[in-house]
Each structure stands twice: as C-alpha cells, then as structure tokens.
C-alpha positions, 0 to 999 in steps of 0.5 A: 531722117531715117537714118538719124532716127535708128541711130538714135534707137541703137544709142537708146539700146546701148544705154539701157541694155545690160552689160553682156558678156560671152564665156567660150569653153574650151573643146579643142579644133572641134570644139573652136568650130563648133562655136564659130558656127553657133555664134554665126547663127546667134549673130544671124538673129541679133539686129543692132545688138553691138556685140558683147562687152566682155570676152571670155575664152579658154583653151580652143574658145580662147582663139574664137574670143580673141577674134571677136574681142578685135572686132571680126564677127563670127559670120566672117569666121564662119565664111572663111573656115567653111569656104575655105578661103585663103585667108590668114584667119582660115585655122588649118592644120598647119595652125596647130601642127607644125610640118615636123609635128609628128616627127617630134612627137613620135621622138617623144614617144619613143622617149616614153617607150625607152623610160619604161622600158629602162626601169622594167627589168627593176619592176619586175618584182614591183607594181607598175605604177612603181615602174612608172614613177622610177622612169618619171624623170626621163618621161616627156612633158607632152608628145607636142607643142602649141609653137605653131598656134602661138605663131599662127595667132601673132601672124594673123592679128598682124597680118589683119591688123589686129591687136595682139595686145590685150591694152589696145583692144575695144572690148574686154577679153580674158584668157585663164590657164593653170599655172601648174606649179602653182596650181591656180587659175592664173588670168591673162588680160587683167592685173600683172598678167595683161601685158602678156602677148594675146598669142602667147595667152592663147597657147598657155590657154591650150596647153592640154596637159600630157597631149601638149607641153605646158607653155612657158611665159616669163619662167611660169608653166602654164596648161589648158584653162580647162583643167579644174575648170569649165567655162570660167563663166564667174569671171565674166560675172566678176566683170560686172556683166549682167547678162553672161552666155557660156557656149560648150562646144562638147557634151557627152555622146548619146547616140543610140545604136552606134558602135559601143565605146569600148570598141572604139578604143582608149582614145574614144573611151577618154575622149567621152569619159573627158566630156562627161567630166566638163560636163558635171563640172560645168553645171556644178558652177553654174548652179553655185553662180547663179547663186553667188551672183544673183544678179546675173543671168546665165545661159547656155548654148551647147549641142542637144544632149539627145543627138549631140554626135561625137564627130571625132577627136577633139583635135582631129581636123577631119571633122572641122566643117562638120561640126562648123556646120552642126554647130551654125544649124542645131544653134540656129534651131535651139534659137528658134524654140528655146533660145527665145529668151535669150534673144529677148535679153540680149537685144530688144528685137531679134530678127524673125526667123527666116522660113 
C-alpha cells in the first residue's frame, strides 16, 4: 500500500511539474568534472525528481549531457571518475588524447615554426602581422585533433549499451557547435542535423578553435559551441522548458594573495582573459532571455566568484579530481543557502541536508 501510494504521489509530481531543462557550458576536462560533480550534488538533494527533460550540452558539457540524456545519473559519473574505477565511462587521458597526440602536435607545431620562418626574411621591411598572414596557407588548422574523444564516446555508449543515436534516446538532448564556414550556430540532435551520430556531435561540439582541428561532418567544419556563445541556455527555453539550469563550470580567478597572472605566463594569462570573456557573455544572454522569454525561470549553478580557484588548464588533467570534488562540495553548500529556491521549483520537497 505504501508502495502504491509514492507511486501515485511521483505520477502527481510528474504531471504537474513544469517542464525542466538542464543547460551545461562548455570549460574543457576541468570544466566536465567540474559539472559532474555539481550535478551529484543537486541529484544528492532531489527525491523523485525524475530528471530533466531536455539536455543541453556544449563543448565539455556536451559529454556529461550526453550521459544523462541516456539515463547514467550523475552520481554514478561521479563514483566512477572520482574512485578510479575501470569503467568505460572513466574519462582519462586517453579519452582525449591519443597515444601519439603530442608527437603530432609537436609536427604541427613545427609546421608553425618552418610557416613563419619561410616568409620572415620578406617580412623584414613589413609588420608581423603581415608576415603572419603571407605564411597563412601553410600554417595548421590546430596542434590536435578530437579523434580520440569521438572514439571514446562511440566505444563507451557501446560498451554500456547506451545510445549513440540522438532519435533513440528517452529524453531530449542538443549539442550546438559553430559551423565556422558559415559562421552560425549549427544544432545536433534536431531538424537535418539529428540523425549525426552523438560521438561525432560531441567532438564537432569540442573543436576548440587553434587548440583542436575543426571537425568534419558531411563535408562541414565544425568548432566548439562556445565560441560566440555561452550556455546556449535559449535553446533549451525554445524547447518549451519552463524551468531551465545553466551549470558554468569557469568563472574568472579572484584568488587574493596569489602569484600575479602576468607571472604565470601566456597561457594563464588566456586561460583567465577566456573566463572573463564567457563570463560577460553568459550574463548578457541571460539578462536579454529572462526577457525574450519571460515565462521561463533560469538559474545558474557555477563556482562563487569569491574563492573560485584556477585549478589548472582548462584541459589539463592533473587537476580533474579536484575540481570533481570542488565541484560536488561548493554546489552542495550553494544548495544549502542560495540554492533553495531551486530546489523548491524543481521538485516539491528536496531532501534535508545531511548535518
């Protein structure tokens, strides 16, 4: 009888509850464990919430959608990445970068190097960025490629007996990238676009633009969903979704007292000057759709800009189990105090915190 009855109560829930949708940014390996771990803790405070309806991932949170949308809770994702466990979902180094990665990169690189170097003796009299766009031609698309990633995506779903096929999924999912000839947003997993492997969306999805080559589908180049864009929270809102959270894994650094960027060089000095970017653009587009569509609610899950660390490059591995964990602990505080009304709208009772 009791049984019967939460069952009835989950029916109820489902019925009346608003559409809900889930929109992950993009923020390389840091930013995919980051949002592993922030989903694990939302999902630890939610009773029969069911999930969401509609998934939205770009670049790295294209990865974590795509898991969800096939029905893994995060909690899983969570157990598998931070015990290290030997499971076909368990994102390495290997899922990105392949055994020769580097050797081809540093040819590419050395591409780079010998392009240059061929036109300076004409450059002598001009500009450099005259130089640089005489060498143009013979310059690389990117120092790597997503190959490894789009084989590790298609070997897991097959190996979990997942979906790979946007059609056959229980839920929504959309993966945007950037058709870079074209240059507009280009959306897998809806109109001519759905019937494009998940795997192959995913790295179109990720293609950061100089770091990796655009990826190829059907004669199109395709870069990362991030560039131009952040969080792509409206396609979720174009769905229908009446509730819709945007999880932004990178916020600008603010630590106090700490070595100055310009210290750290080029690389920290991007890596920041790129959060900043995301950043402004993120709350642009949600202050202008919290307009458009003012039927929707949006919330935003991401680090406190206070203490958000710089835990290291974007997609550098080192720092992957720390911010897997930072993300489950400074989500499962934000829960505790300013999250509450999230909580309250996505299901009628969360569960208390546990002291």
């Amino acid at each position: 009888m009791e049984m019967l009855r939460r069952a009835i109560r989950y029916w109820r829930a489902r019925r009346d509850r608003p559409r809900l949708a889930l929109a992950l940014a993009g923020g390389g390996v840091i930013g995919g464990m980051y949002e592993v771990g922030a989903l694990a803790a939302l999902e630890e405070r939610l009773e029969d919430a069911g999930g969401f309806d509609v998934y939205v991932g770009c670049s790295a949170g294209s990865v974590v959608a795509s898991l969800l949308a096939n029905g893994v809770p995060a909690s899983e994702v969570y157990r598998i990445l931070d015990q290290d466990l030997p499971d076909p979902l368990n994102f390495r180094r290997g899922a990105v970068y392949s055994s020769d990665a580097f050797r081809h990169a540093a040819g590419r690189f050395g591409r780079l190097v010998w392009a240059v170097g061929k036109n300076a003796l004409a450059g002598l009299r001009g500009s450099v960025p005259d130089m640089l766009a005489r060498a143009e031609g013979d310059l690389p698309a990117g120092l790597f490629d997503l190959a490894a990633l789009e084989r590790f995506m298609r070997e897991a779903f097959a190996k979990r007996g997942l979906a790979n096929d946007f059609t056959a999924l229980p839920r929504t999912l959309l993966i945007p990238a950037v058709d870079i000839e074209q240059a507009r947003r280009a959306v897998f997993g809806q109109g001519e676009l759905r019937h494009v492997p998940i795997s192959q969306a995913i790295a179109a999805s990720s293609s950061i633009p100089g770091f990796f080559e655009p990826w190829a589908i059907e004669g199109r180049d395709y870069v990362d969903g991030g560039v131009g864009f952040c969080g792509h929270a409206d396609l979720a809102a174009e769905t229908g979704a009446r509730v819709v959270v945007v999880v932004n894994p990178l916020v600008p650094n603010h630590e106090p007292g700490t070595v100055p960027l310009r210290s750290r060089g080029l690389y920290s000095i991007l890596e920041q000057a790129g959060r900043i970017y995301s950043q402004n653009l993120l709350q642009l587009g949600l202050a202008a759709m919290r307009v458009k569509y003012a039927r929707t609610e949006f919330f935003l899950i991401q680090p406190p800009r206070a203490d958000a660390p710089m835990l290291g490059p974007s997609m550098g591995f080192e720092a992957s189990h720390a911010a897997l964990r930072y993300g489950y602990e400074s989500t499962k505080t934000w829960l505790a105090g300013q999250g509450e009304p999230l909580l309250r709208r996505l299901v009628p009772a969360a569960r208390p915190l546990a002291v």
